[in-house]
VEXTOR-636095 format. One record per residue (C-alpha): residue in one letter; y, x, z. Coordinates in pm, 1 decimal. Layout:
<recs>
REC; A; Y; X; Z .
...
</recs>
This chain:
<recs>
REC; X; 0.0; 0.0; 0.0 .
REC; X; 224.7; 301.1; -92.0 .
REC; X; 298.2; 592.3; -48.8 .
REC; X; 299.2; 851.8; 223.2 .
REC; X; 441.4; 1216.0; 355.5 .
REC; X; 42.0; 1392.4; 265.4 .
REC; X; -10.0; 1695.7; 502.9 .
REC; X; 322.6; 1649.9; 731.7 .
REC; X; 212.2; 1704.8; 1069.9 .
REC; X; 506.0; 1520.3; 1231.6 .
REC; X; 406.8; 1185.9; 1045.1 .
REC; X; 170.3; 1125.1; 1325.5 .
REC; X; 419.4; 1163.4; 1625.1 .
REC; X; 738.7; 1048.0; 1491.6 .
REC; X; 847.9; 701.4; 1639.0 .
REC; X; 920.6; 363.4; 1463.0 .
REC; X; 1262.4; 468.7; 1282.7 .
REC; X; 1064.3; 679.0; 1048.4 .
REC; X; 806.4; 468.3; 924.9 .
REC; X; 892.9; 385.5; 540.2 .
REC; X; 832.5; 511.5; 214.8 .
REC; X; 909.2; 837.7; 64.7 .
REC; X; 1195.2; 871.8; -179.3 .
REC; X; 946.8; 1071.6; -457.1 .
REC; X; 656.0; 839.7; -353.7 .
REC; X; 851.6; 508.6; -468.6 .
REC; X; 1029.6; 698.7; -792.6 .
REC; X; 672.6; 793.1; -846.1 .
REC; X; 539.2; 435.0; -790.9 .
REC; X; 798.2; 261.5; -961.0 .
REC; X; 689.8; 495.4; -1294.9 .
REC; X; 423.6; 386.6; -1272.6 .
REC; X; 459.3; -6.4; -1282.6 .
REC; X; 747.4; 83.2; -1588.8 .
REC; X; 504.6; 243.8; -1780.8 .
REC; X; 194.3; 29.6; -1707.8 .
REC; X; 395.3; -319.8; -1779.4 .
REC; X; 439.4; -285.3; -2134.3 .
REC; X; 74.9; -232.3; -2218.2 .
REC; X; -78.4; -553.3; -2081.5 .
REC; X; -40.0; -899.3; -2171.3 .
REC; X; -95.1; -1250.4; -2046.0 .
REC; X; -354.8; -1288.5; -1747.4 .
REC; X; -356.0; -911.1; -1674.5 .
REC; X; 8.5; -892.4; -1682.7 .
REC; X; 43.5; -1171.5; -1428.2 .
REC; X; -187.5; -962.1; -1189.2 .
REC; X; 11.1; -626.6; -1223.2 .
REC; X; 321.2; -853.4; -1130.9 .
REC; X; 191.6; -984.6; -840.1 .
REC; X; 27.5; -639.3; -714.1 .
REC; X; 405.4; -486.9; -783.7 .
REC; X; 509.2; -794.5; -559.4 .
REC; X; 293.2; -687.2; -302.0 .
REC; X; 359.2; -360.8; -281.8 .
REC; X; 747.0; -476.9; -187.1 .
REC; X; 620.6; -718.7; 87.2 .
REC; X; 484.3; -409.5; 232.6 .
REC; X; 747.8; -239.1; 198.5 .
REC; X; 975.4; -497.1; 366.5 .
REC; X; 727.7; -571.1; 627.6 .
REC; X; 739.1; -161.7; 697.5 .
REC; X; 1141.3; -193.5; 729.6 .
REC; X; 1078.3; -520.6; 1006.8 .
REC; X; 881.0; -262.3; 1152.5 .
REC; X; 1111.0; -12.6; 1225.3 .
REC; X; 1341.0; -281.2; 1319.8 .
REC; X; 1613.7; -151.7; 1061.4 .
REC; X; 1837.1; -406.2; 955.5 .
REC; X; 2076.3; -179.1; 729.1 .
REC; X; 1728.5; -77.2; 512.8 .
REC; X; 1606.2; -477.8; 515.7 .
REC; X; 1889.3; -574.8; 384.8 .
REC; X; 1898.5; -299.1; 103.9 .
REC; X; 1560.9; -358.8; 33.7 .
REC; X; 1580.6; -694.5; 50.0 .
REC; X; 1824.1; -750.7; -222.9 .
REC; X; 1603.2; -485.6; -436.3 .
REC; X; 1282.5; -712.6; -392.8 .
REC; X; 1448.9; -1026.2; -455.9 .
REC; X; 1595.3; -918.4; -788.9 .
REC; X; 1283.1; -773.0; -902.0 .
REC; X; 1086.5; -1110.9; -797.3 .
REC; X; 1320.7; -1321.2; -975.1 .
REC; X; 1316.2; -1122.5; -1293.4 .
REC; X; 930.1; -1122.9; -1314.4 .
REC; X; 935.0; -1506.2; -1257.8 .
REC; X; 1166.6; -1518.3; -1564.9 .
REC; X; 860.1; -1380.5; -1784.8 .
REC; X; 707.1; -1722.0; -1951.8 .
REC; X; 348.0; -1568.1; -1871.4 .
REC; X; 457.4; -1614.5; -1528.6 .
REC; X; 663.0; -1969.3; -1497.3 .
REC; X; 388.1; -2147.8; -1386.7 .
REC; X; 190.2; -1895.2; -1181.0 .
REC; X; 155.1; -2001.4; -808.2 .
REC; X; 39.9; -1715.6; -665.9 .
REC; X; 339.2; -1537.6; -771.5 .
REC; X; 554.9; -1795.7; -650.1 .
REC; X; 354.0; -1795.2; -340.3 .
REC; X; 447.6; -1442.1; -301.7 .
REC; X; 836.8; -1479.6; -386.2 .
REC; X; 836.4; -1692.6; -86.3 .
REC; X; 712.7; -1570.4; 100.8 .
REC; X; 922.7; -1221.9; 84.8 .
REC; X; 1225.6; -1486.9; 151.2 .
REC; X; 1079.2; -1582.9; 446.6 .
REC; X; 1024.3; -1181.3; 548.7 .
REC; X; 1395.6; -1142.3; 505.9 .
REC; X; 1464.3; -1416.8; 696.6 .
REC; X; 1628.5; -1695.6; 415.6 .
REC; X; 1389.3; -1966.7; 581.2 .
REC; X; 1594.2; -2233.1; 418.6 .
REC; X; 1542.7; -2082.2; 88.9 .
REC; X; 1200.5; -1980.8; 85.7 .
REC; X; 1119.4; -2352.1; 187.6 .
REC; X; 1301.9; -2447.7; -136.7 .
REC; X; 1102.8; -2216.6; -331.6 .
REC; X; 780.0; -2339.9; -191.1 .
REC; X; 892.2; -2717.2; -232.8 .
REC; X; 961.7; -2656.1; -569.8 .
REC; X; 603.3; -2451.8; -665.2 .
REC; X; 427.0; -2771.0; -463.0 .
REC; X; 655.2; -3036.0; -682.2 .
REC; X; 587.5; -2845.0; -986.0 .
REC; X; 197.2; -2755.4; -903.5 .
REC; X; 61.7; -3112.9; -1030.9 .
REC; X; -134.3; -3341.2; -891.6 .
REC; X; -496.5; -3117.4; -877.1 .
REC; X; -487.1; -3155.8; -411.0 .
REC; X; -795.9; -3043.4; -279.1 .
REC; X; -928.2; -2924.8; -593.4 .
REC; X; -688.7; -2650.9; -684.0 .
REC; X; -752.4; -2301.3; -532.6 .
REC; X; -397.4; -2204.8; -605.2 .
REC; X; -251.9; -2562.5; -420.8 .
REC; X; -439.8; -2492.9; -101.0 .
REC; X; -369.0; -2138.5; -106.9 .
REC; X; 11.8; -2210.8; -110.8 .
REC; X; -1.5; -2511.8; 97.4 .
REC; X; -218.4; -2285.7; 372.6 .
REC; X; 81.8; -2017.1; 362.7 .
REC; X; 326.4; -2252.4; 371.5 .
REC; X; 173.4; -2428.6; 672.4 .
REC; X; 87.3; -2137.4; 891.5 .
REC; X; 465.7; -1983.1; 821.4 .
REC; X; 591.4; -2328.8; 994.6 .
REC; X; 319.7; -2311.5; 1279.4 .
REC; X; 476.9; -1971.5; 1333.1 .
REC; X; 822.9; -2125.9; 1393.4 .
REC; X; 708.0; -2374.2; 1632.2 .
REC; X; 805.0; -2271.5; 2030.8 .
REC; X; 488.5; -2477.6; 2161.0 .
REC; X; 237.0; -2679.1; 2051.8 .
REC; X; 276.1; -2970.0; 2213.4 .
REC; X; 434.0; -3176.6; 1979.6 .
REC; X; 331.4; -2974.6; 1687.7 .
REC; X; 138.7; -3280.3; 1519.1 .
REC; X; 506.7; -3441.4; 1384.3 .
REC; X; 570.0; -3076.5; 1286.0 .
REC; X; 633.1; -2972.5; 869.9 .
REC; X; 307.1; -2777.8; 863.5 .
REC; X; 172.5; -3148.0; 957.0 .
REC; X; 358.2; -3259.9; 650.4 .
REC; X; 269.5; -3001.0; 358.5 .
REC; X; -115.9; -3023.6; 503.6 .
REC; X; -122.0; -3410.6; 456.9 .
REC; X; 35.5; -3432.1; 120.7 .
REC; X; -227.7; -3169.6; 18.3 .
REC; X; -477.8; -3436.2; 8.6 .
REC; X; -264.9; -3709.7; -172.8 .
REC; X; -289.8; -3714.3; -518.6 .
REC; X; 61.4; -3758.3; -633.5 .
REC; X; 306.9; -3586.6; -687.8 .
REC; X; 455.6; -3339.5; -347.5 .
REC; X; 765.0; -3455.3; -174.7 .
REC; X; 939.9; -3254.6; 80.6 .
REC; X; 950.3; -3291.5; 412.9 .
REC; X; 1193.6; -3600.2; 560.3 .
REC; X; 1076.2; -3689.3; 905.3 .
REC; X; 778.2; -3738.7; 1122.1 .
REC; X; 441.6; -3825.3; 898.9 .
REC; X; 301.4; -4149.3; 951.0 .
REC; X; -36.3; -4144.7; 1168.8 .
REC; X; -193.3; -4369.1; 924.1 .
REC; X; -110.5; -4057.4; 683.2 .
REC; X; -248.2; -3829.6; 1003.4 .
REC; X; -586.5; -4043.7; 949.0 .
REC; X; -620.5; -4062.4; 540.3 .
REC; X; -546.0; -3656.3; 525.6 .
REC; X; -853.8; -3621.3; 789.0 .
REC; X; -1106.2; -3853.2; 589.3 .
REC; X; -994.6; -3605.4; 290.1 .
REC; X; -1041.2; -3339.5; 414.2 .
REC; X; -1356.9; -3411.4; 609.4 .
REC; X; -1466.5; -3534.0; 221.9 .
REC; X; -1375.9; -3226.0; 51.3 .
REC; X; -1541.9; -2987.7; 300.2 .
REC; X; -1860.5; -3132.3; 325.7 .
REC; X; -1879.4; -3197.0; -62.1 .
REC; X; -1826.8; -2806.8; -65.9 .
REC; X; -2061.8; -2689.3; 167.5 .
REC; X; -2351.3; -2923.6; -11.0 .
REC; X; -2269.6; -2823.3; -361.7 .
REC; X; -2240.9; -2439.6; -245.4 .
REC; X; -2582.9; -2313.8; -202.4 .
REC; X; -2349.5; -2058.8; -143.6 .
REC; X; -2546.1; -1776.8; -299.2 .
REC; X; -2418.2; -1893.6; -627.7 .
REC; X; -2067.1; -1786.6; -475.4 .
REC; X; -2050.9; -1466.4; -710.4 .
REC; X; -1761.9; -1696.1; -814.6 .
REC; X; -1497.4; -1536.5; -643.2 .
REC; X; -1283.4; -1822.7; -731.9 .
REC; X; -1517.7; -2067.5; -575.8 .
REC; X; -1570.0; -1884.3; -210.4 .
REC; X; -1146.9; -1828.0; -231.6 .
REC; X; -1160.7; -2206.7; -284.9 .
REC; X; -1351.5; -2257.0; 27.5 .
REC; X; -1217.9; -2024.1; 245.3 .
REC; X; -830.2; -2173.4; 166.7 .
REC; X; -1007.2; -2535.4; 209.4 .
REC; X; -1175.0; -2428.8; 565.8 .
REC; X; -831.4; -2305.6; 685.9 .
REC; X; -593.3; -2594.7; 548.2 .
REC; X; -866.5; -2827.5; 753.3 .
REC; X; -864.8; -2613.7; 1036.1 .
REC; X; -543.7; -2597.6; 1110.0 .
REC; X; -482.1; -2957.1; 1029.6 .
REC; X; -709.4; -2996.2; 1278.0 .
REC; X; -570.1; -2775.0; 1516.9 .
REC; X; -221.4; -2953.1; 1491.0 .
REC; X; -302.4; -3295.9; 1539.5 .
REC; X; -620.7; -3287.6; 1792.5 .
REC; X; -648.2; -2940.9; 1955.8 .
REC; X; -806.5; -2593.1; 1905.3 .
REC; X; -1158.5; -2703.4; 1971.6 .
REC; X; -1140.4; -2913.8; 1660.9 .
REC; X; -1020.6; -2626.7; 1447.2 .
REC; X; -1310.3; -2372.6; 1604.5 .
REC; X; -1525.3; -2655.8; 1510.6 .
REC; X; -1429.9; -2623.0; 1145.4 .
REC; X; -1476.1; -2255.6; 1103.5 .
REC; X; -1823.5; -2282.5; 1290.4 .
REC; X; -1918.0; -2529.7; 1040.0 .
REC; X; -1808.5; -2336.1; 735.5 .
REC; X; -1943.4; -1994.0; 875.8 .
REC; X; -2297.6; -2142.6; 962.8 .
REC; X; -2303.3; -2289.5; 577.9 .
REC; X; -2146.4; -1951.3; 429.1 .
REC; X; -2413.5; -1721.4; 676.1 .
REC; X; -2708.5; -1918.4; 479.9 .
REC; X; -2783.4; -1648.5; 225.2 .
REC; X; -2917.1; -1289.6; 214.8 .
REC; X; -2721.9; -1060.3; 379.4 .
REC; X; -2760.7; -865.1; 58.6 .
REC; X; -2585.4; -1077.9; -183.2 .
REC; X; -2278.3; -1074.3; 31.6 .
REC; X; -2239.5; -686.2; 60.6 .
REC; X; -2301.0; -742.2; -325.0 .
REC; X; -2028.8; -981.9; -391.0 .
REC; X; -1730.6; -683.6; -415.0 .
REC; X; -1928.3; -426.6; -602.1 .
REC; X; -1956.7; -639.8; -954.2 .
REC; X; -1597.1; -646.8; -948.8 .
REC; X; -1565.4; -248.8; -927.9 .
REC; X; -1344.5; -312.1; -567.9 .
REC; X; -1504.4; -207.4; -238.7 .
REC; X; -1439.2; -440.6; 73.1 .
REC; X; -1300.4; -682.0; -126.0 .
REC; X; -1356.8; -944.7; 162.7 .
REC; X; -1686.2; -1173.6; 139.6 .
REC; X; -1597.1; -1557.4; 208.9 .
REC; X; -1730.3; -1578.0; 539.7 .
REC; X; -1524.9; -1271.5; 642.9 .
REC; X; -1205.5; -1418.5; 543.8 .
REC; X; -1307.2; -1702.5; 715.2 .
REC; X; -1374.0; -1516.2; 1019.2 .
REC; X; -1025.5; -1373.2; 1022.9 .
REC; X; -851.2; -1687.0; 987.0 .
REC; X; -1074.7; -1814.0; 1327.6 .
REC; X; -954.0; -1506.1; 1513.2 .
REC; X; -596.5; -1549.0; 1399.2 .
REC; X; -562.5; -1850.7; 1514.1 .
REC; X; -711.6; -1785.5; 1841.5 .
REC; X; -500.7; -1515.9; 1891.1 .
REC; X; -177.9; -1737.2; 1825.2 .
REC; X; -296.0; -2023.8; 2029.1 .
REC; X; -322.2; -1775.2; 2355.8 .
REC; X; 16.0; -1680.7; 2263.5 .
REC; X; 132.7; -2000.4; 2290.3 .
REC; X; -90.6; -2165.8; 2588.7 .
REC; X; -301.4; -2054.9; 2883.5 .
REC; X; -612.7; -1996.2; 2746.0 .
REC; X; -941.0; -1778.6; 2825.3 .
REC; X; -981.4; -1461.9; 2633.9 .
REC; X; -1337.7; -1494.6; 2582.5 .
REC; X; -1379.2; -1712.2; 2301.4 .
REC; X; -1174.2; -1461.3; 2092.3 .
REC; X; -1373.1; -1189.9; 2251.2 .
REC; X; -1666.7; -1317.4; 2152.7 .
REC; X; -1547.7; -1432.4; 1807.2 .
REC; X; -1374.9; -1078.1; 1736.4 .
REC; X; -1720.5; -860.3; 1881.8 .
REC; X; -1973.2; -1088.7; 1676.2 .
REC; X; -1732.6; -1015.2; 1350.8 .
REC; X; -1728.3; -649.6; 1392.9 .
REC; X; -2079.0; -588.5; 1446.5 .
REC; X; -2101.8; -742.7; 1115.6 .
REC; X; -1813.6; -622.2; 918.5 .
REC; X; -1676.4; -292.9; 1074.6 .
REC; X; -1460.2; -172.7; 840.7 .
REC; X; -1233.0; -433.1; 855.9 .
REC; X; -908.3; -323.0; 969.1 .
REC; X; -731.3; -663.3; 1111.3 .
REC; X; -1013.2; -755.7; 1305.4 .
REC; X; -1064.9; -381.8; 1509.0 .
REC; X; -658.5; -421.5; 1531.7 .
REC; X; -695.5; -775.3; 1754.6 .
REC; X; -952.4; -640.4; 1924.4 .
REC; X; -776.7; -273.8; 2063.1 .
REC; X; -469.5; -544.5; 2148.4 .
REC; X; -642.9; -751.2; 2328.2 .
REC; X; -828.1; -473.0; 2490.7 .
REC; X; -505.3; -298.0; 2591.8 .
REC; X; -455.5; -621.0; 2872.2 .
REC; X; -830.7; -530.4; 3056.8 .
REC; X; -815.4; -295.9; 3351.0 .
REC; X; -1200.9; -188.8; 3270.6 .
REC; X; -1253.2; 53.4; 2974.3 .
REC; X; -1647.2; 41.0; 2985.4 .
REC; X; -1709.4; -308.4; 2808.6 .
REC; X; -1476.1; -163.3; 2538.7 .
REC; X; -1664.5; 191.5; 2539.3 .
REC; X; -2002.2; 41.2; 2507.1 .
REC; X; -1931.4; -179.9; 2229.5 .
REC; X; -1762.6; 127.5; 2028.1 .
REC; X; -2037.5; 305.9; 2099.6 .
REC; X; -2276.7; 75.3; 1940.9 .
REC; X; -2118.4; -0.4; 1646.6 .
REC; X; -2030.3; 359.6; 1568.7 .
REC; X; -2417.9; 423.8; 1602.9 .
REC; X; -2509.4; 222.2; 1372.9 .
REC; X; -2203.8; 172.2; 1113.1 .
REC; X; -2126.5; 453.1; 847.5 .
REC; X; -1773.1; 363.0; 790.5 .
REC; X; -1502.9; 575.3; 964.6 .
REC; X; -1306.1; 255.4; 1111.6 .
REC; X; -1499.9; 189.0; 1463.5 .
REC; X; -1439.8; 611.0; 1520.4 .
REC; X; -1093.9; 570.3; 1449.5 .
REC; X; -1000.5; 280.5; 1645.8 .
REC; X; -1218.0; 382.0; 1915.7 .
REC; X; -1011.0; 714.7; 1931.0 .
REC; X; -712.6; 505.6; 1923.9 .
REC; X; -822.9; 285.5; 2202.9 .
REC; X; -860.6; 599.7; 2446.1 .
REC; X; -556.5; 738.4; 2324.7 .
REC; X; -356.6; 440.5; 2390.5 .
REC; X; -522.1; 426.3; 2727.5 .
REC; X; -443.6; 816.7; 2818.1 .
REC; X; -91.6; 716.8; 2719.6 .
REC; X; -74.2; 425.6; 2950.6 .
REC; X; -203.3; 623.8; 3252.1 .
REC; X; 37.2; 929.5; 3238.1 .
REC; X; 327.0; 700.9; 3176.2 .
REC; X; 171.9; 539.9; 3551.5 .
REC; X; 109.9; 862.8; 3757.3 .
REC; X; 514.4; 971.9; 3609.1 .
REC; X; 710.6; 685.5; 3657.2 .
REC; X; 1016.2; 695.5; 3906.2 .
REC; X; 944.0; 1104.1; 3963.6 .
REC; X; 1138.8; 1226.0; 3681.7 .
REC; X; 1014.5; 1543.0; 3510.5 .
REC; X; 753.2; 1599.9; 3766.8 .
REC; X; 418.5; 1570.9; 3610.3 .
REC; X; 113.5; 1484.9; 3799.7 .
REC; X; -38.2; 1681.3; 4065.2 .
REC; X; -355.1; 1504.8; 3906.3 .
REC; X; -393.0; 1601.6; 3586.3 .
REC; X; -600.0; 1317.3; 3322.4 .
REC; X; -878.7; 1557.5; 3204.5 .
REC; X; -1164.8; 1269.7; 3169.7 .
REC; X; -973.2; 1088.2; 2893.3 .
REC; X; -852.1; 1381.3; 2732.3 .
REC; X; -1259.8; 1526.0; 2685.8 .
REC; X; -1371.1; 1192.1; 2584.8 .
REC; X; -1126.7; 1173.7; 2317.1 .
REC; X; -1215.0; 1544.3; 2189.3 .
REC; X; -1593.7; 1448.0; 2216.0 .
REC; X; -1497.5; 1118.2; 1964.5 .
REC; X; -1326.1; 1360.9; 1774.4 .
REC; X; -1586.9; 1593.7; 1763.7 .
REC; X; -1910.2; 1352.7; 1715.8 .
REC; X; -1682.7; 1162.0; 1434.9 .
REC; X; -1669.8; 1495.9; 1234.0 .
REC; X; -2015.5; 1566.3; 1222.6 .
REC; X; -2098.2; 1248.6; 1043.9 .
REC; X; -2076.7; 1273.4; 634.4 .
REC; X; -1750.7; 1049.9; 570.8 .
REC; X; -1594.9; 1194.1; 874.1 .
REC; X; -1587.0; 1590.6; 744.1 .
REC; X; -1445.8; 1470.2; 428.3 .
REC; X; -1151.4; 1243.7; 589.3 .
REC; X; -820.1; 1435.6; 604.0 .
REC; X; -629.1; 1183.4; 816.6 .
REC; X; -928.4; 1207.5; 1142.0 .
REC; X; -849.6; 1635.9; 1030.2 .
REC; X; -509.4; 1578.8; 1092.6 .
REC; X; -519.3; 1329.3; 1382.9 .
REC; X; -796.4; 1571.7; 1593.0 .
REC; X; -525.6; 1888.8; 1512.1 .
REC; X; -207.9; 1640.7; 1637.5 .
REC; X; -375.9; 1634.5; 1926.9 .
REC; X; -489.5; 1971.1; 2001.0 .
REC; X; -179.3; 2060.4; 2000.2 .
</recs>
């Protein structure tokens, strides 16, 4: 997702204000999509635009990051003028993802009121296709979990615009935007739909067919409008409900065909269905116990049972460190790292588990110093400090590990 310093040592120490993209790197990049846009045409064309799109979320997302409001705005105005000039290209009028992503970078930069125009006006212009359009429920699922994200509690979240967008979803006319509280009669319709469309999916999906990445992308957006239609007007059981539902259909297959599903498309980890579907569960976990009291186990449990399964993926070993930053007892943590690093050949679980105890060593010097100035410790923190060298070590001896310059780099940063 861009482009960074290679080989500077002080890219692993330096604080917030310097995370961003290299001045050659973007020239570099920006060559790049100049020279490749010419060549292709039509469909192809459409998916360079949108990975060029992508690549300036990032980069926006890195400048909310570093909390740098001179840089958002700079590159905010950059992004928006390239977004609007590739919408201008007739190959890409009508393409919702694209539009999907142009509003999304207005909401990034803060224009909410404008980025809800732009998404009322994809929905008005999208037809009439509901349930039955990958590229509808994709939008509408964005658009919906953006509003959810506004919301300061729950409580009277079922009147909310999310509430809205979801329930015209499963009309089939044409979209209007939002004007006031939807009727529960609405409320009741949109769940029969829904209910309807989900269970006509799982029956016709003997899901090993789903080679057809457009088909699993259709359930997975499906499973998540539902859910979290559910989760707005009756609770967050209801929605947990869902994704059990959809993962017990989707976990049906071999395991085989799954791992399979990303290599006949030349991409590795491009996410199987039931993975995505898996990180929408834990997502919304996680932003329900931001907003209410609510046990950590159930994400716990959700987040451990998805990594034993898919350790590479990045997101889900993120929510877990986070939410194993709030418990007082490393061991649980330990053990679980241990086990998946055993039996996992990916580099992820090492990393993050190096992370973890890094984060932790932090956490305890920044205890035994406070209040006594410059005075370190009369006890020093050796345990942590061998631990993390013996990760370091035992994650170099494996195959992937010896050829990875970043765990090189990190083991030398902290040497020294």
């Amino acid at each position: 997702s861009g482009f960074s310093s290679i080989g500077h040592m002080d890219t692993m120490l330096r604080g917030r204000h310097h995370i961003g993209h290299f001045r050659e790197g973007e020239e570099f990049i920006h060559n790049v999509f100049h020279v490749l846009f010419p060549l292709f045409s039509g469909k192809e064309k459409s998916n360079l635009s949108m990975c060029w799109l992508q690549y300036e979320i990032s980069k926006i997302v890195q400048c909310l990051q570093a909390k740098s409001k001179k840089k958002l705005k700079a590159q905010g105005r950059k992004s928006k003028k390239l977004a609007k000039n590739l919408l201008k290209a007739p190959e890409n009028r009508n393409q919702l993802s694209l539009w999907k992503l142009y509003a999304h970078l207005e909401w990034l930069l803060g224009n909410t009121d404008d980025a809800r125009k732009v998404f009322d006006t994809a929905l008005s212009t999208a037809g009439t296709g509901g349930l039955k359009s990958p590229q509808l429920c994709s939008l509408s699922l964005l658009y919906a979990q953006l509003e959810v994200e506004l919301l300061a509690s729950t409580e009277g979240a079922g009147t909310s615009r999310a509430v809205h967008v979801l329930t015209k979803l499963t009309e089939s006319e044409p979209y209007v935007p939002y004007s006031g509280q939807v009727l529960a009669v609405h409320v009741l319709k949109a769940r029969k739909a829904y209910e309807h469309a989900l269970q006509e999916y799982l029956s016709k999906a003997s899901v090993s067919e789903q080679g057809q990445v457009s088909d699993a992308n259709q359930l997975v957006s499906l499973a998540g409008c539902y859910a979290l239609f559910q989760y707005l007007t009756v609770g967050i059981d209801a929605a947990g409900f869902i994704y059990a539902q959809t993962s017990e259909k989707l976990e049906a297959p071999c395991p085989q065909k799954c791992e399979n599903t990303g290599e006949n498309f030349g991409i590795q980890n491009v996410p199987t269905a039931l993975e995505a579907v898996t990180l929408l569960h834990t997502n919304l976990l996680r932003f329900h116990m931001k907003m209410n009291v609510y046990p950590l186990n159930p994400l716990r449990e959700a987040l451990t049972e998805a990594l034993k399964r898919y350790p590479s993926n990045q997101s889900l070993w993120r929510s877990y460190v986070h939410i194993q930053r709030k418990s007082h007892s490393a061991s649980k943590a330990r053990r679980f790292f241990d086990g998946v690093t055993r039996s996992a050949n990916c580099l992820e679980p090492w990393l993050f588990a190096i992370q973890a105890e890094q984060m932790r060593k932090k956490l305890t010097e920044n205890v035994q110093r406070a209040a006594a100035g410059e005075i370190h410790s009369t006890i020093p923190e050796t345990g942590l400090t061998n631990r993390i060298i013996a990760l370091f070590e035992h994650a170099l001896q494996s195959e992937n590990g010896a050829h990875c310059p970043l765990l090189w780099r990190m083991y030398l940063s902290f040497l020294v």
